[in-house]
N, C-alpha and C positions, 0 to 999 in steps of 0.2 A: 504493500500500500504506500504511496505515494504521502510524506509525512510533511507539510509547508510549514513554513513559521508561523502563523497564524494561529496552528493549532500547540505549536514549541510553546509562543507566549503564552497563550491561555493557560499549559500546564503551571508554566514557573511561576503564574502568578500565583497560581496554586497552591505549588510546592514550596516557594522557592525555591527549586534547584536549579543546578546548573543546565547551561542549550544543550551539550553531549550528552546529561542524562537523559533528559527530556527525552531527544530525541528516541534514544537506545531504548526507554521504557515504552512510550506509541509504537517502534514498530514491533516491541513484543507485546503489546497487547492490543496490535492490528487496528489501531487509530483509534481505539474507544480508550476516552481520559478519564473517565474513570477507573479503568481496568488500571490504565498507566500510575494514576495517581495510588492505587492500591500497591502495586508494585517498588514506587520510589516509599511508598511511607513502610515495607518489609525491610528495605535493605539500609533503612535509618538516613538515606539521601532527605526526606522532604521534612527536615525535622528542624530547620531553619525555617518553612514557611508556617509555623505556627505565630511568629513573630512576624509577619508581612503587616499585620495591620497594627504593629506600634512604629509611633513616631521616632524618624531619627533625623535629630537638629544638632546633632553635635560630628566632630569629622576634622577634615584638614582638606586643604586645597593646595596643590601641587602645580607648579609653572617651569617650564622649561623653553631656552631660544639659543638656537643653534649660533656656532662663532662667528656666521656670515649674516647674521638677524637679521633672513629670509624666510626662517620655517621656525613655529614654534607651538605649543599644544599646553592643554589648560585642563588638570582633570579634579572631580570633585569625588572624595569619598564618604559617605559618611556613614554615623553610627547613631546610637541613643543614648550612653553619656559621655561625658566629659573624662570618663575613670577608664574608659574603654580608648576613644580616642587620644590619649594620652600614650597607651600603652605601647609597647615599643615595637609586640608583635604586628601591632593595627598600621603605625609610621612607618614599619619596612615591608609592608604588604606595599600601600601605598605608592613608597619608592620604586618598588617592585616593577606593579603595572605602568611607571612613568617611566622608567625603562626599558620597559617591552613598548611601551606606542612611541616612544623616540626611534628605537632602534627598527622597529617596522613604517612608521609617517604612516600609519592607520588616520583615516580622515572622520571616521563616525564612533557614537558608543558598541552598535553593535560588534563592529569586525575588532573592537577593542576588545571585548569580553568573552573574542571567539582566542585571542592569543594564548600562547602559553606560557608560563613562567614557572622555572625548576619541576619542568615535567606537566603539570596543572594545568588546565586551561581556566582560563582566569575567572569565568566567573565558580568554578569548581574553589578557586582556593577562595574565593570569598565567602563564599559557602562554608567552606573547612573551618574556616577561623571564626564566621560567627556559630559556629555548633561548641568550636573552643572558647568561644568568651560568652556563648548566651545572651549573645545581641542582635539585633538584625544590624549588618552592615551593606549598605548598595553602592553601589557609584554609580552613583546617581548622574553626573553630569562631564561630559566628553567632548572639549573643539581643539581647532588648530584653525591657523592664519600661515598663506605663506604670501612673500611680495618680493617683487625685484626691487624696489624700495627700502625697508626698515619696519623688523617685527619687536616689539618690546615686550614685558613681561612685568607685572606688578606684585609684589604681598603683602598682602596690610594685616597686623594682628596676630602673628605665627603662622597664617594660611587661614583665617576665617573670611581672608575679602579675598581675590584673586582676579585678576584683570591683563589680557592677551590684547593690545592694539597691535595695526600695519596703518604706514603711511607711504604715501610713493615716493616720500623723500629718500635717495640711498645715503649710510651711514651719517644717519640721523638718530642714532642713540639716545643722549639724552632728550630732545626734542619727544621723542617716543617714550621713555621714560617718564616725561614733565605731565603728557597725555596720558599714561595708562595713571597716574598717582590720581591726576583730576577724575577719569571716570569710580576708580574708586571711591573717592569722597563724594563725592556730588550723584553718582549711579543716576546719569542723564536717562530717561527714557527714552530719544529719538536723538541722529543722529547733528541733524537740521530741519528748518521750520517743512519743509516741504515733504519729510515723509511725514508727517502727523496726520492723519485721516483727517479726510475734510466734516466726516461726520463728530469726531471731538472736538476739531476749532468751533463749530455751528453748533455744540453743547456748551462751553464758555461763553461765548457770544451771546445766549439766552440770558445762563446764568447772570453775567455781568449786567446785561440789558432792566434784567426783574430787580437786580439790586439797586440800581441807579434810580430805576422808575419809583422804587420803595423812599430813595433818599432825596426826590422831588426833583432830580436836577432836570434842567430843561430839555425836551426834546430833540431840540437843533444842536445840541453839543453832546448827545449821548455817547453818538457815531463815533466824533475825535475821542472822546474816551475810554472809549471801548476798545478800539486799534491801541491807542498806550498801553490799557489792561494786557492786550494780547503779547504787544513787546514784553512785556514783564514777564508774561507767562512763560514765552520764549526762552527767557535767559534762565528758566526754572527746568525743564525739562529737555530743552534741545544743545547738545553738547557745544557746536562751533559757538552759542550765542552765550555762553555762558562768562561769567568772570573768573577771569585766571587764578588759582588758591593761592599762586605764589607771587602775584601781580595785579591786585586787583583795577586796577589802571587798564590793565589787559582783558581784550576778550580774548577766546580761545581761535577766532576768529582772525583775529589780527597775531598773533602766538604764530597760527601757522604759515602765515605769511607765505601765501599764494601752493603750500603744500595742500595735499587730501589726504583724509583718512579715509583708507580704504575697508577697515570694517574692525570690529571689537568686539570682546565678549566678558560678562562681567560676571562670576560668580560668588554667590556669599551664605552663610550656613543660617 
C-alpha cells in the first residue's frame, strides 16, 4: 500500500513518533492508523505522544552564517521547562541538529527532521530524549537565507530571541548585524508600508476615523489626520520606517542607504 505523508502526519501527531516509524508501522499495518498507532504504543515508540498536548514555551534558538555570509539557517527547539532546556543533554541535541542542517543547507523543517545524526534520524533522537527527560521536546521552527549580498545572524537573551537577515549589500557585516539587532527589539511585522494588506490599513483608517468623530474634530481635517495616524503606525510595524535603536535621528530607511533587505526571519520562545 502506497503510505503518503499525509497519513505519516496524522500518525505522529498521534504518536509523537518519529517519520521512519511512522512510516514502518502503516505499512505493517496496511495503512489503517489505528492498527499502526496500536503497534508504535507495543514497542514503547509512541510514549512521547502522550505529552503532545502540553505546552512547551521554554527551549533555545540556534543561529549559524557561513564565512562568506551568503548562506545561513535559524532553528528553534523547544521544551516545557526551563530545568529541561537548561540541560546539557537538551543544548547538545540542539547543537547537534545545527550541525547536520549546516553540513547538508536543508532549506525546510521537514527534510531537517528527515537527517541523521550519530546514526538517528533526527526526529527519532528527539523523541529518544524527550522519553529520557519526560518532556515533550519539538523543533518547532526551521529557515535559512542565502544572498550574493550579506546574511547576518542575531541572539538576544542566551537564544530566546533569534533573528536571520540578507541584504544585497556584499560584505556588509555589520550593516546586517545593526539590522538583525533592530528586528529583534522592535519584531516589525511587515517589511515596508506596501506589503501591509490593504484590508488592515482600511481597519485603522475606520478605527482612527470613529475616534476622531468621538473627539469632535472637524470633518474637513479628519483626512490630514488620519494619513499622520497612519505614518505613525508605519514606523510601529513596518521595519524600513522604523527609528534606528542605535540612532534615533535615523530611520532604518535612511540606515540602508539605497541597500535592500532581501528577507528575514524572527524567532522567539
Amino acid at each position: 500500500m502506497d503510505i503518503n505523508m499525509n497519513m505519516i502526519k496524522e500518525l505522529r501527531e498521534q504518536s509523537g513518533a518519529g517519520i521512519v516509524d511512522c512510516k514502518a508501522a502503516l505499512l505493517e499495518a496496511n495503512g489503517n492508523l489505528d492498527v499502526a498507532l496500536e503497534i508504535l504504543r507495543k514497542k514503547g515508540i509512541a510514549k512521547a505522544g502522550k505529552r503532545a498536548d502540553h505546552a512547551a514555551n521554554q527551549g533555545v534558538i540556534k543561529a549559524w552564517v557561513d564565512s562568506q555570509q551568503q548562506w545561513g539557517c535559524l532553528l528553534e527547539l523547544r521544551t516545557e521547562t526551563d530545568f529541561v532546556a537548561r540541560n546539557d543533554k537538551f543544548q547538545q541535541l540542539a547543537e547537534d541538529i545545527l550541525g547536520a542542517a549546516v553540513s547538508s543547507k536543508v532549506r525546510d523543517l521537514e527534510s531537517l527532521l528527515a537527517l541523521t545524526i550519530h546514526g538517528q534520524v533526527i526526529q527519532e533522537a528527539i523523541d529518544n530524549l524527550s522519553g529520557v527527560m519526560g518532556e515533550k521536546i519539538v523543533l518547532s521552527n526551521y529557515a535559512t537565507l542565502s544572498s550574493q549580498g550579506t546574511v547576518a545572524s542575531y541572539l538576544h537573551g542566551g537564544g530566546a530571541i533569534g533573528v536571520l537577515v540578507a541584504i544585497n549589500k556584499p560584505s556588509a557585516g555589520e550593516l546586517a548585524k545593526d539590522l538583525a539587532m533592530q528586528i529583534a527589539a522592535t519584531n516589525p511585522q511587515y517589511l515596508t508600508p506596501e506589503q501591509i494588506p490593504v484590508s488592515e490599513i482600511e481597519k485603522e483608517k475606520e478605527i482612527y476615523r470613529e475616534q476622531l468623530k468621538k473627539e469632535g474634530k472637524p470633518a474637513e481635517i479628519i483626512d490630514k489626520i488620519i494619513d499622520n495616524k497612519l505614518s505613525h503606525y508605519f514606523t510601529e510595524v513596518c521595519l524600513v520606517k522604523q527609528e534606528f535603536i542605535k540612532d534615533e535621528q535615523q530611520t532604518i530607511e535612511q540606515l540602508l542607504a539605497g541597500a535592500t533587505i532581501e528577507g528575514y526571519y524572527r524567532f522567539q520562545l
